[in-house]
C-alpha positions in Angstrom: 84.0 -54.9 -8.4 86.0 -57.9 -9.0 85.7 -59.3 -12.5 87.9 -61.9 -12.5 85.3 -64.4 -12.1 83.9 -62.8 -15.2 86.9 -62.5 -17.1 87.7 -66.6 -16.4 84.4 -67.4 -17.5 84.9 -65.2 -20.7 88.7 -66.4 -21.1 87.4 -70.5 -20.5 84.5 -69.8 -23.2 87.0 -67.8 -26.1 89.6 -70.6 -25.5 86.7 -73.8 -26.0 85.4 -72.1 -28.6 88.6 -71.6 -30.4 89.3 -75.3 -29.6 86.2 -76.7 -31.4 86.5 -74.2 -34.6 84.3 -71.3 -35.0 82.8 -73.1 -38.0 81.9 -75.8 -36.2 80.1 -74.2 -32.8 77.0 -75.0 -34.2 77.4 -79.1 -33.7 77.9 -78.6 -30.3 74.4 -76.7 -29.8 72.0 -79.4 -28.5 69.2 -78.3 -26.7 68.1 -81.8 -25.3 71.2 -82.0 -24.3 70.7 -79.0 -22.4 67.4 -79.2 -20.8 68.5 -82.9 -19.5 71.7 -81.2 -17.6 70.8 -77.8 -16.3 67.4 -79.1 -15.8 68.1 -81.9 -13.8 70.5 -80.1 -12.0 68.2 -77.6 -10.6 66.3 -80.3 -10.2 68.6 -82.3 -7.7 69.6 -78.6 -6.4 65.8 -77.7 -5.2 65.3 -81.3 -3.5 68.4 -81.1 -1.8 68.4 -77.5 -0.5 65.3 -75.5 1.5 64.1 -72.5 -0.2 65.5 -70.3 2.6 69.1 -71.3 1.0 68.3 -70.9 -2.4 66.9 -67.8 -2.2 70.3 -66.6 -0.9 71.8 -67.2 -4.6 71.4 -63.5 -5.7 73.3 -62.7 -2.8 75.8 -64.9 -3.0 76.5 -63.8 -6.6 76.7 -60.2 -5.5 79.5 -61.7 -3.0 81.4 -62.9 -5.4 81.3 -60.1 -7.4 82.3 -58.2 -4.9 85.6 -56.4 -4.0 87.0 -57.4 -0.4 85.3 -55.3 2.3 87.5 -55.4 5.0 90.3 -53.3 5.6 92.5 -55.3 8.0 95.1 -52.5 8.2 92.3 -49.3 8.9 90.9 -51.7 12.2 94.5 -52.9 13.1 95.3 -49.0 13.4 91.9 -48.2 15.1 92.6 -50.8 17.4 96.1 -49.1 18.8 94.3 -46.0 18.8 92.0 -47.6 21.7 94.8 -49.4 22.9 96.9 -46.1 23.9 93.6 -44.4 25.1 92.5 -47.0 27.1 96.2 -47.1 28.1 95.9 -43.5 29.6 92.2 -43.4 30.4 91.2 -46.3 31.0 89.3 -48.9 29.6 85.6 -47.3 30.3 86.6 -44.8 28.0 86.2 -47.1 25.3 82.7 -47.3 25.6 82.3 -43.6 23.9 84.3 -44.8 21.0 82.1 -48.2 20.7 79.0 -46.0 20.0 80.5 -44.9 16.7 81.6 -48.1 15.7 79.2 -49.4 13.0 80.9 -52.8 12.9 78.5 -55.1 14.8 81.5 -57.6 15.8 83.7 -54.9 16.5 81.5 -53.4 18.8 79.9 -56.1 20.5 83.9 -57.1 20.9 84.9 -53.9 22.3 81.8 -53.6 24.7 83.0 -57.0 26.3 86.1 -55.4 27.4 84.4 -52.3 28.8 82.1 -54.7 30.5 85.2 -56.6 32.1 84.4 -59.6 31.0 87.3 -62.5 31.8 89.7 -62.6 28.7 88.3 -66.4 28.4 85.3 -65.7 28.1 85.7 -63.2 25.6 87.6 -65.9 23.4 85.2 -68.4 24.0 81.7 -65.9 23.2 83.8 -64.2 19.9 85.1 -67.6 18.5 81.9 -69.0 19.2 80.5 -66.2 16.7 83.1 -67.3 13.9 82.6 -70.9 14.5 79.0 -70.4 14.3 79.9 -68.2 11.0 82.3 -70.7 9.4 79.0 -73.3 9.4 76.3 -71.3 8.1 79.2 -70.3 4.7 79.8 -74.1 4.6 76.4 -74.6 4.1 76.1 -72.0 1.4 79.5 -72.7 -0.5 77.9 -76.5 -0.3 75.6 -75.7 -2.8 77.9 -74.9 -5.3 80.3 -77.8 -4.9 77.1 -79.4 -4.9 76.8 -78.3 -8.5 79.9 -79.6 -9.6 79.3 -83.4 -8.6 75.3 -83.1 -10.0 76.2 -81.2 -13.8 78.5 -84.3 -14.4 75.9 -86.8 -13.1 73.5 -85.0 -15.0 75.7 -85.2 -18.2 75.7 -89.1 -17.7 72.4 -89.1 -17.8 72.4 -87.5 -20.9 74.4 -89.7 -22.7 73.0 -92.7 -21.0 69.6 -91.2 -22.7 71.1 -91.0 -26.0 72.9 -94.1 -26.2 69.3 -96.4 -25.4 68.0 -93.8 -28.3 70.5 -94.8 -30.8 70.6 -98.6 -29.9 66.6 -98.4 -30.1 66.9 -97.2 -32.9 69.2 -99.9 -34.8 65.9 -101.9 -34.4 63.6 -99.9 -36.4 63.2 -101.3 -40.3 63.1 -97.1 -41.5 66.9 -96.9 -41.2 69.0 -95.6 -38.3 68.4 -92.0 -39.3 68.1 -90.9 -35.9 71.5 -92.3 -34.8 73.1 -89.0 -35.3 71.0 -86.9 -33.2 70.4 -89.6 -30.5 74.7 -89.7 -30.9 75.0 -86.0 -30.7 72.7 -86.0 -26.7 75.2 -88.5 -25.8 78.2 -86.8 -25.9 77.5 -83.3 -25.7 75.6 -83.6 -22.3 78.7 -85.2 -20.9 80.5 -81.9 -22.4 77.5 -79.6 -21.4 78.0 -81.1 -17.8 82.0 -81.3 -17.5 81.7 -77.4 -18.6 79.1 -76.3 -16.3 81.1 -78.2 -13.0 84.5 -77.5 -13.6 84.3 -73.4 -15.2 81.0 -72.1 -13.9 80.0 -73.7 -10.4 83.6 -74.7 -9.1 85.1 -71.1 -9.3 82.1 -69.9 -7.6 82.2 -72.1 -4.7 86.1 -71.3 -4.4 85.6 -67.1 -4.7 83.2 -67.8 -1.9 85.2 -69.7 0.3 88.1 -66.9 -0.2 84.8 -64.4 1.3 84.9 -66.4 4.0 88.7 -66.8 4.7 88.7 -63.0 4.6 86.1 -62.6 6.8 87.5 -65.1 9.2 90.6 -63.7 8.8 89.3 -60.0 10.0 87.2 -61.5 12.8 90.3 -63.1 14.3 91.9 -59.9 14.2 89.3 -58.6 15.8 89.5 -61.2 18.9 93.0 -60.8 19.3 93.0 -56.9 19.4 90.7 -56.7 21.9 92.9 -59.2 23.9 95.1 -57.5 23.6 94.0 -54.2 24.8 92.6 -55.6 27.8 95.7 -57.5 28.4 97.3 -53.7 28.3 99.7 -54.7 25.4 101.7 -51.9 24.2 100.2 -50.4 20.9 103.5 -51.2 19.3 103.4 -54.8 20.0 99.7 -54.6 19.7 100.3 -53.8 15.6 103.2 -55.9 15.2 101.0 -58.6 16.6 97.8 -58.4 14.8 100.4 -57.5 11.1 101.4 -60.8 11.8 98.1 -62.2 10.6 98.7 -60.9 7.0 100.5 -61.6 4.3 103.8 -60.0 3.7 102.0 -58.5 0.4 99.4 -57.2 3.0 101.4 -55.8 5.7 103.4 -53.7 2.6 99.8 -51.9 1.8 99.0 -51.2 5.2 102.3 -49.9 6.7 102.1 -46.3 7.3 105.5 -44.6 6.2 107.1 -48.1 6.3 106.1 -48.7 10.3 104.0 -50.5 11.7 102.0 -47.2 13.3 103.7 -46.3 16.4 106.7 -45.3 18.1 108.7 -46.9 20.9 107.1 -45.1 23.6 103.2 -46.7 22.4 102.1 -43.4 20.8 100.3 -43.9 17.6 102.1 -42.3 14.6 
């Protein structure tokens, strides 16, 4: 599980708190305040989004939450495995070893091959996939960047609603009693909104968008093994290749024994 979205929102919340004074949390506890900016918020969210979307939140949340799924380095390897198989076999062969594959991109991407389907056309059908991908996340990580620009609107709002309060109120012959509360709406749902945009919904929508680079990133991969095995690349150059994708960090954890997987005559260490 990754917590560090946790542990930001935790860290963010100790270090405001610490900021405004323990004994003094209480004046920045406005409910007004509070209904005016997450309500409008959802609001805004609801008539901007269909229902279909929003009722992938809970997913999205478990996304976030999640670790990273995709071992680039376990379907580099698996990849000169097929490479020297097909190398000696054939490519056919490859359609046993498809069956087991669980992997629905990686299988339909292997299957192409075995189906000797032009090399262009196999870039053109797979990267229409990710493109296709890529737009359907934007979408989703939209409604969180969405959030970011609506809780500050929302928080003007708020303040706009408390400042015609208080300047009502100077009118009244009882006094200006209410000032203070009508004061207090004003500036706290500017805070309530700044807070929400900028340490709840903005990390989400980035922790998303780093989903969907590594997701992208292992598709790619994906594309340009099976390229490659068609092409009849070498499985040495074939890992060297698709290593060169990841980080240096990356190719360190994935390296077996320090080498990139196989020996100079293309067997797979």
């Amino acid at each position: 599980m990754d917590v560090s979205l946790i542990i930001g929102w935790i860290l963010g919340a100790v270090l405001i708190v610490i900021g405004i004074g323990a004994d003094k949390v209480g004046n920045f506890i406005d409910i007004p305040s509070v209904i005016i900016v997450i309500g409008g918020t959802a609001a805004a969210l609801i008539a901007s989004y269909p229902f279909r979307m929003l009722a992938q939140i809970p997913k999205h949340v478990g996304i976030m939450f999640g670790s990273q799924k995709y071992n680039h380095g376990e379907v580099i390897y698996k990849f000169a495995d097929m490479a020297q198989t097909a190398r000696k076999r054939g490519l056919l062969i490859l359609e046993e070893q498809a069956g087991s594959i669980l992997d629905p991109f990686l299988k339909q991407s292997v299957m192409l091959i075995v189906d000797a389907v032009d090399a262009e056309r196999i870039r053109e059908i797979l990267e229409g996939e990710v493109n296709a991908l890529i737009d359907r996340h934007e979408q989703q990580i939209s409604i969180y960047e969405r959030c970011t620009s609506l809780a500050p609107a929302f928080g003007l709002v708020g303040t706009l609603v408390g400042l015609v309060n208080m300047l009502k109120g100077l009118n009244v012959e009882q006094g200006a009693g209410g000032i203070g509360a009508d004061m207090s709406t004003a500036l706290l749902a500017t805070f309530y909104g700044c807070i929400l945009a900028h340490l709840i919904f903005a990390p989400m929508a980035k922790k998303l968008r780093i989903r969907n680079e590594e997701e992208v990133l292992y598709k790619q991969i994906i594309i340009e093994g099976v390229l490659s095995i068609q092409a009849g690349d070498n499985p040495k150059f074939l890992v060297e290749k698709l290593f060169s994708y990841l980080s240096q960090n990356q190719q360190k954890k994935y390296m077996r024994n320090g080498s990139t997987g196989a020996d100079d005559t293309g067997a797979v260490s």
